[in-house]
C-alpha positions in Angstrom: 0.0 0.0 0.0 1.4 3.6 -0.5 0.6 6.4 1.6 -2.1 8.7 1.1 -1.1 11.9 -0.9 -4.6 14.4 -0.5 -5.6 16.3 -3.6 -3.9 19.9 -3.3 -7.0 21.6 -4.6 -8.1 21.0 -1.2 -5.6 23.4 0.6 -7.3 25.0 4.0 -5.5 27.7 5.4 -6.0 27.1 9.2 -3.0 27.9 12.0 0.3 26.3 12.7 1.4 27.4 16.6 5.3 26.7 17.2 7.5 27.9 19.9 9.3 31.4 20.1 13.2 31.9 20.4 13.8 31.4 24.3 15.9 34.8 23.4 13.8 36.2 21.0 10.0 35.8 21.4 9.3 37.5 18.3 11.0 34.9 16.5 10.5 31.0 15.9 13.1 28.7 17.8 15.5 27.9 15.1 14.3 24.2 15.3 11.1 25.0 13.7 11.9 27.9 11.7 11.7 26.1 8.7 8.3 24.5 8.8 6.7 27.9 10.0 8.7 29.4 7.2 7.0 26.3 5.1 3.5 27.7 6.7 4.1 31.1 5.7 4.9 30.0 2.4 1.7 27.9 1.4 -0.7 30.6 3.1 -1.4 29.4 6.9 -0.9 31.8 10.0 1.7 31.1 12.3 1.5 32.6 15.7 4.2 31.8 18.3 4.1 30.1 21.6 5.8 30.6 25.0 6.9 27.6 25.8 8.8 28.1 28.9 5.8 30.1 30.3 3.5 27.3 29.0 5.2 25.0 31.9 4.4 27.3 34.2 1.2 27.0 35.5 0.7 30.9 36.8 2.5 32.2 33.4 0.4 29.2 31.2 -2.1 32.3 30.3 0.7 34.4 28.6 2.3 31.2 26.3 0.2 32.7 22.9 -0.5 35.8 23.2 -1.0 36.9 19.6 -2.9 34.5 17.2 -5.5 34.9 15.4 -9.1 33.1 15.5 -8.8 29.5 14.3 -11.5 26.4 13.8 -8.4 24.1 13.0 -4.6 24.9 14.7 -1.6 22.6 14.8 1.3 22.7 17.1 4.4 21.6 15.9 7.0 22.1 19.0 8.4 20.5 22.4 7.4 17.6 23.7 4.6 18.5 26.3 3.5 16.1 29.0 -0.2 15.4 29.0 -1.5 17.3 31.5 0.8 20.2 30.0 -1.4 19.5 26.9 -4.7 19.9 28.3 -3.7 23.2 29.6 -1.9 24.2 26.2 -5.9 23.2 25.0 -7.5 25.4 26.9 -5.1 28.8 26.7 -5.4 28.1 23.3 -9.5 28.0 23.1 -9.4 31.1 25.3 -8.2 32.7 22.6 -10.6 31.4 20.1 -8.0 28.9 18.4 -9.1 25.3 18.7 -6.1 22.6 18.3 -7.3 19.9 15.6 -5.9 17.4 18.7 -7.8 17.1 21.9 -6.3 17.0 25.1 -7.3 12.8 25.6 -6.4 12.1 21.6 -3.0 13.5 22.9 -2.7 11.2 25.7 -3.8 8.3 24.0 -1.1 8.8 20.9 1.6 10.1 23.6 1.6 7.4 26.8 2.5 3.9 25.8 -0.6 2.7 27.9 -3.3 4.5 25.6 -1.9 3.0 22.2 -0.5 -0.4 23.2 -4.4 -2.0 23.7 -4.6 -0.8 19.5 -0.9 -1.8 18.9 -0.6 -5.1 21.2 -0.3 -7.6 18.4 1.9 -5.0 15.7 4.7 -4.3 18.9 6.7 -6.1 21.3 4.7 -7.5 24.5 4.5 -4.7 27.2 3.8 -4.6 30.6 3.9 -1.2 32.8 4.3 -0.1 36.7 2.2 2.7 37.9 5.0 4.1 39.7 8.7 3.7 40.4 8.1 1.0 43.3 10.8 -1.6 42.9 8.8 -4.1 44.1 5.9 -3.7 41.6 8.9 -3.2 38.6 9.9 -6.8 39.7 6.4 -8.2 39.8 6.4 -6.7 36.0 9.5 -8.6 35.4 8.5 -12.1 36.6 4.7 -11.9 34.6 6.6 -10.8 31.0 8.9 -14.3 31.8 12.2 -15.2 30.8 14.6 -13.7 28.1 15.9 -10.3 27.3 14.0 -6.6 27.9 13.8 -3.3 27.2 12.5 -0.7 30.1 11.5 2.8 29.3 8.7 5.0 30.9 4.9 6.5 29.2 7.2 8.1 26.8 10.5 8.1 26.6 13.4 5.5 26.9 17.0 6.1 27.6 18.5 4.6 24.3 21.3 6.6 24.6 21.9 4.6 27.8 21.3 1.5 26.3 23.6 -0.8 28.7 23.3 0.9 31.7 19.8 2.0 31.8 17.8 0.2 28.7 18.7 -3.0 27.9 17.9 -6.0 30.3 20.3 -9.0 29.4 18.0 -11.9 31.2 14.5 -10.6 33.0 15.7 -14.0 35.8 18.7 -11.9 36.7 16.3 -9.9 39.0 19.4 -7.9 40.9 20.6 -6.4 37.3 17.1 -6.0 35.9 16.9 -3.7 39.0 19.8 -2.1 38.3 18.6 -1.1 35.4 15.6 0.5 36.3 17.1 2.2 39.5 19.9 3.6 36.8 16.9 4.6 34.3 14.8 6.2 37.1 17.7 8.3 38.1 18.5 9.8 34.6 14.8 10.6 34.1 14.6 11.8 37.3 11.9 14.6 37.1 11.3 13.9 33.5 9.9 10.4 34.5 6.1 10.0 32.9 4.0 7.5 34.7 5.8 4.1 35.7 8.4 2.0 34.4 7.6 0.3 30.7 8.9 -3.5 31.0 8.8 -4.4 26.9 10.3 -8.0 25.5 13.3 -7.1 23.7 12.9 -8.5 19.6 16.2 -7.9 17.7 16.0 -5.3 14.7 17.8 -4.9 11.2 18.4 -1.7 9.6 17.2 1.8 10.6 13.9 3.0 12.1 11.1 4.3 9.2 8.4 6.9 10.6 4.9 6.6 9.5 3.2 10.2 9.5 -1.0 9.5 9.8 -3.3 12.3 9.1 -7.2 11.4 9.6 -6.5 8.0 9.9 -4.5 7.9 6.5 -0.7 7.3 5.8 0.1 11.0 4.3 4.2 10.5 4.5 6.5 8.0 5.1 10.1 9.4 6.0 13.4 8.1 7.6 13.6 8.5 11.1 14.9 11.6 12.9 18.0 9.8 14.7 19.0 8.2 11.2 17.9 11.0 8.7 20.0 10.2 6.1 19.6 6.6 5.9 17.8 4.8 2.8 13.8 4.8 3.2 12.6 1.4 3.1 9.9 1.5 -0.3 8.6 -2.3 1.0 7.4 -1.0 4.9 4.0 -3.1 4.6 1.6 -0.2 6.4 -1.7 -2.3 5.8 -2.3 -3.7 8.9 -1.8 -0.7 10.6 -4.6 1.5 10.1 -7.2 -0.6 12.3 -4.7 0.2 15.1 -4.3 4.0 14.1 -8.1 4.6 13.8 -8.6 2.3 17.5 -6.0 5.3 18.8 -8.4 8.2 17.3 -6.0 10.4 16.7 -6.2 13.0 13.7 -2.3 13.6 13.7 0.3 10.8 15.1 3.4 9.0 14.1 4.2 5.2 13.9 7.9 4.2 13.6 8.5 1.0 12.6 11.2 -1.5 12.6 12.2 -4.0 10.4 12.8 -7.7 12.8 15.6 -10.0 12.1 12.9 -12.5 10.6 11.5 -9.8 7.9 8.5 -8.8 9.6 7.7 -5.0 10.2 7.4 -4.4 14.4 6.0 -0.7 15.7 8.8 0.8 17.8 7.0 3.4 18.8 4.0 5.5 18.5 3.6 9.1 19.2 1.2 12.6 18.8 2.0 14.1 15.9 3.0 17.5 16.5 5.8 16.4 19.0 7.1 14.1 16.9 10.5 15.1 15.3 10.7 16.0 11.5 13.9 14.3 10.0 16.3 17.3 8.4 16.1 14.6 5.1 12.3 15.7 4.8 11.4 19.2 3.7 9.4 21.0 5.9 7.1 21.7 2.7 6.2 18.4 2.4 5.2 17.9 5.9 2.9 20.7 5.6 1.3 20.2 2.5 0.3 17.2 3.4 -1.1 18.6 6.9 -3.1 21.0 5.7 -4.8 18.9 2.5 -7.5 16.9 3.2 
């Protein structure tokens, strides 16, 4: 199947919001400078956002200050946790602009726990803690059984970290399974979301591919953000996962898959949309045309 490419004589100019320069809040962060450059181009608003202040519960009112009126807004920025979100939402509606994404449709594409139920047969078995207890991280261990594991939290894993505070030689080895978690816990420290993720570990081949779904279509398939240059897969088989996409209800998320050792596509990971990282190999045009087409 090849992903959906929306007729461009159905262009709708609606709002792209995207975070200021921390030094210059008249400007777009350089990050995302070129997709609201890309906005600008094809004939959307951009209005800027405060992040910092949007963190900040007391200064949350003052994040968007200018924007004009909008029935259909996108943010493209920063990772926000959920309840950050919801309060994004609702500054945002207070000033007449209504983000396409609502603030549970955000929390269901974000946390692991509201897209695994969708995903559970497309990903690698997962089992989650509701908080850091070592006890109940162990309890986690001994139902997923025996073998290797991955552990990361709602969100995020430490990658980066793979040996020290990812990757779970033997899930019996209960002392360095621990270890793990106690060195993962510590690195996320306040960034933790939600409990400790316990996931089966299932050996990959070749780089990452992300899967960009608008409305419950495939608009874009692109290499991953960590590997941006590398070759784009043309055989990623994205069939069977629109059930799961349309179970998430999402308008805007991202699916990046992985190719296993015995030639079967696994989801890695799933993720909102307008937090999820645009590889430099994909113009920022192309992104946006195909958000705002229908």
């Amino acid at each position: 199947m090849r992903p959906r490419h929306p007729s461009p004589s159905t262009l709708v100019h609606v709002l792209l919001l995207v975070p200021c320069h921390p030094l210059d809040k008249r400007e777009p962060d350089e990050h995302f400078a070129p997709e609201a450059a890309a906005a600008r181009d094809l004939g959307i608003d951009v209005a800027l956002v405060d992040y910092d202040a949007l963190l900040d519960p007391s200064c949350a009112p003052r994040a968007l200050r200018a924007a004009p009126a909008s029935e259909d807004a996108l943010y493209r920025g920063w990772m926000l946790r959920s309840e950050q979100y919801t309060r994004f939402f609702e500054v945002a509606a207070d000033k007449d602009v209504r983000l396409r994404t609502a603030p549970d449709a955000y929390r269901r594409a974000h946390e692991l726990p509201g897209w695994y139920g969708d995903f559970e047969q497309l990903t690698p078995l997962s089992l989650w803690t509701e908080t850091s207890s070592t006890a109940e991280f162990v309890a986690r261990c001994r139902q997923l059984g025996a073998g290797p594991a991955v552990i990361r939290d709602f969100v995020k894993s430490m990658k980066h970290n793979w040996t020290e505070a990812c990757f779970i030689p033997s899930l019996e080895d209960t002392e360095s399974a621990v270890a793990v978690a106690r060195r993962f816990l510590e690195l996320r420290a306040e960034d933790l979301v939600g409990g400790v993720v316990v996931r089966r570990f299932e050996d990959f081949v070749g780089a990452e591919v992300r899967t960009w779904w608008i409305d419950g279509g495939c608009a874009l398939i692109t290499a991953h953000p960590d590997h941006p240059d590398a070759e784009v897969s043309h055989d990623v088989d994205i069939d069977p996962l629109a059930l799961a996409v349309a179970g998430v209800g999402s308008p805007f998320l991202t699916v990046d898959l992985a190719r296993r050792t015995d030639g079967i596509w696994r989801v890695v990971e799933v993720g909102d949309g307008q937090v999820s990282d645009r590889p430099t190999s994909t113009p920022a045009h192309k992104l946006l045309t195909a958000l705002w087409h229908r």
